[in-house]
N, CA, C and O atoms as a MOPAC input file, in Angstrom:
PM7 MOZYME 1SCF
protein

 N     15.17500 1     1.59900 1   -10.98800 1
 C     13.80100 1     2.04500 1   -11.15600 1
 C     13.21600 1     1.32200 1   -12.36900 1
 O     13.67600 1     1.38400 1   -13.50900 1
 N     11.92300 1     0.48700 1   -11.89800 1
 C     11.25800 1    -0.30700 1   -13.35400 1
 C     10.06600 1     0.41200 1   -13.37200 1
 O      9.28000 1     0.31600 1   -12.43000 1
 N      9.80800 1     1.23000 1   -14.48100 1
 C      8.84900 1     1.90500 1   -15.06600 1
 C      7.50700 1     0.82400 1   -14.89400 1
 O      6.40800 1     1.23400 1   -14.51900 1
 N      7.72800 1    -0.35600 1   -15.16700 1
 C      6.32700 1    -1.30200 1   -15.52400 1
 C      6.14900 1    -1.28600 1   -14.00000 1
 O      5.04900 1    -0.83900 1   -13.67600 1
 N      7.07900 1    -1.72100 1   -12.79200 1
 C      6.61200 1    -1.54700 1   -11.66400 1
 C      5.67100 1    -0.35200 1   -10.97900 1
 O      4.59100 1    -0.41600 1   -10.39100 1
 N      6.44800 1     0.63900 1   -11.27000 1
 C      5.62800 1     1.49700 1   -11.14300 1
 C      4.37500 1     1.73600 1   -11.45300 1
 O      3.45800 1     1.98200 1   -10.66900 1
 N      4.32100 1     1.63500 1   -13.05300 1
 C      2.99300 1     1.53900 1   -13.68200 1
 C      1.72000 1     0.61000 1   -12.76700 1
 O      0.59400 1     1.05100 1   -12.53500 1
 N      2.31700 1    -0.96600 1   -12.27900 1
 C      1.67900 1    -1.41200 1   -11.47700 1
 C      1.19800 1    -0.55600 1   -10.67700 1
 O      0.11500 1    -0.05000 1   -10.97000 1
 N      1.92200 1    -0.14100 1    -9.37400 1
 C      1.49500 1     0.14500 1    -8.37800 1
 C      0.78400 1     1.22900 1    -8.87700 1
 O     -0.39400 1     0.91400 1    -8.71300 1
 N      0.83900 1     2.54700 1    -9.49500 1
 C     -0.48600 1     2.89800 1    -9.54400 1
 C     -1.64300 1     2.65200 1   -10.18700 1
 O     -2.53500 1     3.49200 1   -10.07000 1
 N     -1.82100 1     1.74300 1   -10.80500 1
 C     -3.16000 1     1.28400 1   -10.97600 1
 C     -3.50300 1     0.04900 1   -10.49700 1
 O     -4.23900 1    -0.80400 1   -10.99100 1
 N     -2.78700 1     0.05700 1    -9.31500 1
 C     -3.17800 1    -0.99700 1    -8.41400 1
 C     -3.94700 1    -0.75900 1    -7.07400 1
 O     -4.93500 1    -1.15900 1    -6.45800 1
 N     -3.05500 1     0.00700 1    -6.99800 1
 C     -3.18000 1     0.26600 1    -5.48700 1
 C     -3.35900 1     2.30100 1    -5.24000 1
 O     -2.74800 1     3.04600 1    -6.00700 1
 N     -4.42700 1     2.98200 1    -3.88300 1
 C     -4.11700 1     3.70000 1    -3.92000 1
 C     -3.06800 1     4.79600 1    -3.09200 1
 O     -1.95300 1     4.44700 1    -2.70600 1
 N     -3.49000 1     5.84000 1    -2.93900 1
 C     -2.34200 1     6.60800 1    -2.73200 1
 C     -2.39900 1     6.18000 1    -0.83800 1
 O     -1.29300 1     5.80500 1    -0.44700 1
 N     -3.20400 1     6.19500 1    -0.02000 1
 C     -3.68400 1     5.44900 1     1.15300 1
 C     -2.36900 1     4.19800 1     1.54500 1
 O     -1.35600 1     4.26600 1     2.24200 1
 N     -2.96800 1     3.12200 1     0.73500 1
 C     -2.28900 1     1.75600 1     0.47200 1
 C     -0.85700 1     2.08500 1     0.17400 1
 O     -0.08100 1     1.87000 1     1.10600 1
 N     -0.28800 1     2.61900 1    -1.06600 1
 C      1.03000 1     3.24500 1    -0.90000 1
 C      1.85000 1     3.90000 1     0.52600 1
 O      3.04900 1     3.70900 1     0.72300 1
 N      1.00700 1     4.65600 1     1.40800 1
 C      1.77300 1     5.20400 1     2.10100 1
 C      1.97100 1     4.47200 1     3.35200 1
 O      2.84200 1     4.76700 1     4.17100 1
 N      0.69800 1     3.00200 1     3.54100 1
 C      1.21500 1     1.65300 1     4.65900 1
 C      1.94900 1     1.44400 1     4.14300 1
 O      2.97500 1     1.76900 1     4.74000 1
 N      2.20300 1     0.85800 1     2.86500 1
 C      3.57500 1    -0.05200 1     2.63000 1
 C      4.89600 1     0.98000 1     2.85500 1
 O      5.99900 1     0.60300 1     3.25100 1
 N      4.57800 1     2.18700 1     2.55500 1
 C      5.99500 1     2.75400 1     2.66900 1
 C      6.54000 1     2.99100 1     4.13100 1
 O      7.65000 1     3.21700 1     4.61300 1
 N      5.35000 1     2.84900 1     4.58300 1
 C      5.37400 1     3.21600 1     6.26200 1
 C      5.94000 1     1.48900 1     7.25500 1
 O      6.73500 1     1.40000 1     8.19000 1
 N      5.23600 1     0.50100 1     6.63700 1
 C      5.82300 1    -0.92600 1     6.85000 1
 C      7.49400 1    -0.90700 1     6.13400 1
 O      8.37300 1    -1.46000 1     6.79500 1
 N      7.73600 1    -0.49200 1     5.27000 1
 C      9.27900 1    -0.98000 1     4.70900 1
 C      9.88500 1     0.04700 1     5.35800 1
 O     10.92800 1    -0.40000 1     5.83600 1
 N      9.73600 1     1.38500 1     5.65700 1
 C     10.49000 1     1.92300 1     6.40200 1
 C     10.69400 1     1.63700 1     8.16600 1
 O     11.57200 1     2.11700 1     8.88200 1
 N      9.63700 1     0.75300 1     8.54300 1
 C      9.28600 1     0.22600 1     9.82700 1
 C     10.20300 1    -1.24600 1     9.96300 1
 O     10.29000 1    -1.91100 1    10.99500 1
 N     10.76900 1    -1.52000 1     8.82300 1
 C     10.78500 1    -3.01300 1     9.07400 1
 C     10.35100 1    -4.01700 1     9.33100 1
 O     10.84400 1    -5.04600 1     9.79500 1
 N      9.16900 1    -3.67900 1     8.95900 1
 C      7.60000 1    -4.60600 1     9.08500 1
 C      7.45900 1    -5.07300 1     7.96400 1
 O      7.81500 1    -4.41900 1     6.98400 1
 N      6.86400 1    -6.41000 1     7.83500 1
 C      5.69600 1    -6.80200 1     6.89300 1
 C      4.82100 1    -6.43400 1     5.51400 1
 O      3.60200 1    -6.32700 1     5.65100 1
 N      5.19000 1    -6.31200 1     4.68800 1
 C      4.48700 1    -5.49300 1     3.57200 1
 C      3.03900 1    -5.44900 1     3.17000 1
 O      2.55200 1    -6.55200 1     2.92400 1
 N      2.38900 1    -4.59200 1     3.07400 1
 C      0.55500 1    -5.25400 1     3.34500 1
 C      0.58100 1    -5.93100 1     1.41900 1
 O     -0.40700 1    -6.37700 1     0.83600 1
 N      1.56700 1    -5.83800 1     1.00600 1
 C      1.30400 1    -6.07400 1    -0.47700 1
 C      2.93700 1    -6.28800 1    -1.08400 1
 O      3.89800 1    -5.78400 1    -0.50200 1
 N      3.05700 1    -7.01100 1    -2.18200 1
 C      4.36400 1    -7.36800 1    -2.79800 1
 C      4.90000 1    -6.29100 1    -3.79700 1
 O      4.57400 1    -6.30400 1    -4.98400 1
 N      5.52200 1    -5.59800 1    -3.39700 1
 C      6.31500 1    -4.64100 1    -4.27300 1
 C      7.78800 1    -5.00100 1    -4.90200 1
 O      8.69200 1    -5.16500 1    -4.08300 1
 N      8.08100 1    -5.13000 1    -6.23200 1
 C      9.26900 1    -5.80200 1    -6.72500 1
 C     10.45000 1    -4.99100 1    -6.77700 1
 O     10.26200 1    -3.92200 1    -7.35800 1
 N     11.37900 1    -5.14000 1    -6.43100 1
 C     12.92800 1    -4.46300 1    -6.66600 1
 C     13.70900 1    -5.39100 1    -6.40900 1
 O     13.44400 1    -6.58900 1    -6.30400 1
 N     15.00000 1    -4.70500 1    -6.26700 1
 C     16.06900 1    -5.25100 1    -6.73200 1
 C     16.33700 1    -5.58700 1    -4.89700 1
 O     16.49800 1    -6.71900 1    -4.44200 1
 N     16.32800 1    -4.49200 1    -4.19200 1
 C     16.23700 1    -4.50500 1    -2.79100 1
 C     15.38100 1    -3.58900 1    -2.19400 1
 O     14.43200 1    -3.30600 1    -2.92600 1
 N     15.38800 1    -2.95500 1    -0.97700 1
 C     14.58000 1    -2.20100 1    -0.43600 1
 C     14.75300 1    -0.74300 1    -1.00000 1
 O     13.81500 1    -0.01800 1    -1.33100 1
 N     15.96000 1    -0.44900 1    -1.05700 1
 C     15.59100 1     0.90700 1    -1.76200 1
 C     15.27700 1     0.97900 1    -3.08100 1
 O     14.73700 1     1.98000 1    -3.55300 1
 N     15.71200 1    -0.50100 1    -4.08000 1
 C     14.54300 1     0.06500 1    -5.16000 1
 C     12.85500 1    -0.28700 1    -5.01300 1
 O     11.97400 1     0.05200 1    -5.80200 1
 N     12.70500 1    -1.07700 1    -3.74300 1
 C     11.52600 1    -0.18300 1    -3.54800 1
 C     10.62000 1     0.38900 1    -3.30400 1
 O      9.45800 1     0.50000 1    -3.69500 1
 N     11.49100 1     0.91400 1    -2.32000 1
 C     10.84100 1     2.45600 1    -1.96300 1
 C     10.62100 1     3.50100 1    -3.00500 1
 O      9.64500 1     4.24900 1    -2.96200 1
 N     11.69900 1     3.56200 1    -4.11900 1
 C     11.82100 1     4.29900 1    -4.88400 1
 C     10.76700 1     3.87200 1    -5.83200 1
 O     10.32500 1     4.71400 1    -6.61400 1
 N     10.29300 1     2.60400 1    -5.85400 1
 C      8.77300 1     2.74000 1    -6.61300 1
 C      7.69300 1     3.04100 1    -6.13200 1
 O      6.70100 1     3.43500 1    -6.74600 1
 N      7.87900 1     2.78400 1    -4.38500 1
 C      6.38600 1     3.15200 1    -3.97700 1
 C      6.34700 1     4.57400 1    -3.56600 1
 O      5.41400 1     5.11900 1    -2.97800 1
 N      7.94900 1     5.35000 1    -4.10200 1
 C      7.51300 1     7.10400 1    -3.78900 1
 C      6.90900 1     7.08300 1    -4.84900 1
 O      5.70000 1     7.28400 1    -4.95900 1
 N      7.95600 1     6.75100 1    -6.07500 1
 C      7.21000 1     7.14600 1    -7.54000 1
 C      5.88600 1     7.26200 1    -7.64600 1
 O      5.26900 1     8.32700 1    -7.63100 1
 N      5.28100 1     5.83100 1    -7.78900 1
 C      3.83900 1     5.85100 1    -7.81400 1
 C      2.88500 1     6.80400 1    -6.75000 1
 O      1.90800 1     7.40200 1    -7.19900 1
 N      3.30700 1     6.90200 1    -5.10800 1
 C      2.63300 1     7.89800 1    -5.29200 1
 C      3.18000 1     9.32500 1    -5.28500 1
 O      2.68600 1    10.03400 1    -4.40800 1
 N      3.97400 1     9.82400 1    -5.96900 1
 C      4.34600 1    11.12800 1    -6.66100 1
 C      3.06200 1    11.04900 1    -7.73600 1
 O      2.15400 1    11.80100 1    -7.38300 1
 N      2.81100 1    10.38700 1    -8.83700 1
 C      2.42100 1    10.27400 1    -9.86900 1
 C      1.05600 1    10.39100 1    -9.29400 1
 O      0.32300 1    11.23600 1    -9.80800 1
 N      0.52900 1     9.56900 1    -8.16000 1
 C     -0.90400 1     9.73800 1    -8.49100 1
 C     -1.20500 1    10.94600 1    -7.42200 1
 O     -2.40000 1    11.14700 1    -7.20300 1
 N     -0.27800 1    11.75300 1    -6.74800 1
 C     -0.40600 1    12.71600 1    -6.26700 1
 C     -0.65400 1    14.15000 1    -7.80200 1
 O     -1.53500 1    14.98000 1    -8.02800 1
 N      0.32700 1    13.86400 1    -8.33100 1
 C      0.16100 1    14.57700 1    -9.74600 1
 C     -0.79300 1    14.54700 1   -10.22100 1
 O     -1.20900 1    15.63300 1   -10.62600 1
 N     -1.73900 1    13.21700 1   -10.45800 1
 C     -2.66800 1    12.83600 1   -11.50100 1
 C     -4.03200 1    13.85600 1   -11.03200 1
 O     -4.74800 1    14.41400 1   -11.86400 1
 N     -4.16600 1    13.93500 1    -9.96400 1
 C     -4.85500 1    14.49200 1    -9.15800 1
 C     -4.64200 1    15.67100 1    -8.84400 1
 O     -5.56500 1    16.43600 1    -8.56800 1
 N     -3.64700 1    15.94900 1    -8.83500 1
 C     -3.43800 1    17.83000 1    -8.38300 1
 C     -3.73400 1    18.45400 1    -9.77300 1
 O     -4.60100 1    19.32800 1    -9.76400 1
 N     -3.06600 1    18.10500 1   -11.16500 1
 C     -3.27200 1    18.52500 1   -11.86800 1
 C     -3.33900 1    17.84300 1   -13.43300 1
 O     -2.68100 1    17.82900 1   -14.47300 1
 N     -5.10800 1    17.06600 1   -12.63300 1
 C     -5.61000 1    16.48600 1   -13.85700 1
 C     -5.16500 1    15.88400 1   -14.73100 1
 O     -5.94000 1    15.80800 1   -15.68500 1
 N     -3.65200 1    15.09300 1   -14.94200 1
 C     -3.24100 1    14.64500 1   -15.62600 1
 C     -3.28200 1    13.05900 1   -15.67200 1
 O     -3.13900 1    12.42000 1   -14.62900 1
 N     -3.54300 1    12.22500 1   -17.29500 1
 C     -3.30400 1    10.70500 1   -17.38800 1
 C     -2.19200 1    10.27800 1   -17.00600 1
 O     -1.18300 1    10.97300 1   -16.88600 1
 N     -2.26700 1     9.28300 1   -16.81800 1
 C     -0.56100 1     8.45100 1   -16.36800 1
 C      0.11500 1     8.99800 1   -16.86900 1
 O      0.86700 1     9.90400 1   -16.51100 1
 N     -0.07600 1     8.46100 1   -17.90700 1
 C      1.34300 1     8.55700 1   -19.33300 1
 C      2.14000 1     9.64100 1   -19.02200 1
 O      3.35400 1     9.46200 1   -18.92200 1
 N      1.40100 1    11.32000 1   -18.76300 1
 C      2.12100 1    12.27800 1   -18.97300 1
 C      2.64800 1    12.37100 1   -17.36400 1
 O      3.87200 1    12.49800 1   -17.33400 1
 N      2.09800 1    12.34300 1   -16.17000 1
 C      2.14700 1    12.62900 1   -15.21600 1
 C      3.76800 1    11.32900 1   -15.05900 1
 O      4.70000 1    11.68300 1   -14.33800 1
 N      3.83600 1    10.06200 1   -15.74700 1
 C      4.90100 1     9.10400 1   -15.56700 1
 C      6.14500 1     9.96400 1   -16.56900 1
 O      7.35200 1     9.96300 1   -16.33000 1
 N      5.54100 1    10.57900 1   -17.57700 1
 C      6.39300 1    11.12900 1   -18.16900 1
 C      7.57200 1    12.50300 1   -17.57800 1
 O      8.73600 1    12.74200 1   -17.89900 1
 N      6.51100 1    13.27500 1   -16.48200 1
 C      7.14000 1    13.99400 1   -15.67700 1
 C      7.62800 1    13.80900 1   -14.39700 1
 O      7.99000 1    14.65100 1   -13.57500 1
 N      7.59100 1    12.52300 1   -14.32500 1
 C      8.18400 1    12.01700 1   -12.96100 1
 C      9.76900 1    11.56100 1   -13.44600 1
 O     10.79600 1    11.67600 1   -12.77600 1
 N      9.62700 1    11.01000 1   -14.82100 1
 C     10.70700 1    10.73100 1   -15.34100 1
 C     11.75800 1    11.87300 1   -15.87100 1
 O     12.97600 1    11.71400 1   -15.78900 1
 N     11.14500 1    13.03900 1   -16.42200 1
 C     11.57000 1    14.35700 1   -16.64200 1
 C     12.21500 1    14.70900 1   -15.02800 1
 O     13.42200 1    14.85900 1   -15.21700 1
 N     12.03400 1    14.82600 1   -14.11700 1
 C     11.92800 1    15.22200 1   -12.64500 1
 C     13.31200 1    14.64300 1   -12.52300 1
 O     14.28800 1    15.38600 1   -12.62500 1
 N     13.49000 1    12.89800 1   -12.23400 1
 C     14.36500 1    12.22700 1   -11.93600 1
 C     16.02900 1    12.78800 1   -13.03100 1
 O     17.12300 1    13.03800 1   -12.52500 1
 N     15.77900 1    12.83000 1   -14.18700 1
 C     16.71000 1    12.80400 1   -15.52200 1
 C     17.09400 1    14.14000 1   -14.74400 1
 O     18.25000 1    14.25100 1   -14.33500 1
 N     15.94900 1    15.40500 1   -14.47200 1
 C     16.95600 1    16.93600 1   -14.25300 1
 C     17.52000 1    16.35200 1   -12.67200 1
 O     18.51400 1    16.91100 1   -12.20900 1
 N     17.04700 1    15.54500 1   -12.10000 1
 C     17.68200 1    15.20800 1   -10.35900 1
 C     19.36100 1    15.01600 1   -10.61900 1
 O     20.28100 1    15.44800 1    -9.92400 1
 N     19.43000 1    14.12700 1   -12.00600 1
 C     20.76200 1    13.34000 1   -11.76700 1
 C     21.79300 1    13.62100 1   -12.99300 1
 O     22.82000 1    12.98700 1   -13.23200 1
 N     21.21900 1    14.82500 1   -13.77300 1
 C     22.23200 1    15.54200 1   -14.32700 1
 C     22.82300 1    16.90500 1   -14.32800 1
 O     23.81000 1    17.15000 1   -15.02200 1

């Protein structure tokens, strides 16, 4: 998981655009846009992130920063 990737995709692209590409990489299709990882599941795991985050930003009013901050809080309680 690259935080700066992430950061990209949401202020790139929106939550719409996120869910073709996730819908193309899980299709084995074509990507409407270049998303960077290591392989496919890292990323997917950026284009959930980002839109987790801007699902957040929006449900409850929050800037990146904190809404990236609790996505990261989220993941840390997932895997300890």
């Amino acid at each position: 998981m690259k935080i700066p990737e992430i950061k990209r995709l949401v202020t790139t692209y929106t939550l719409d655009a996120l869910e073709k590409a996730e819908l193309a990489l899980i299709q084995e299709e074509a990507m409407p846009f270049e998303v960077h990882g290591e392989d496919d599941g890292e990323v997917l795991t950026h284009i959930l992130a980002a839109k987790w985050i801007l699902e957040d930003m929006e449900s409850n009013g929050r800037e990146l920063k904190e809404s990236l901050r609790a996505y990261s809080q989220k993941v840390r309680n997932s895997i300890s």
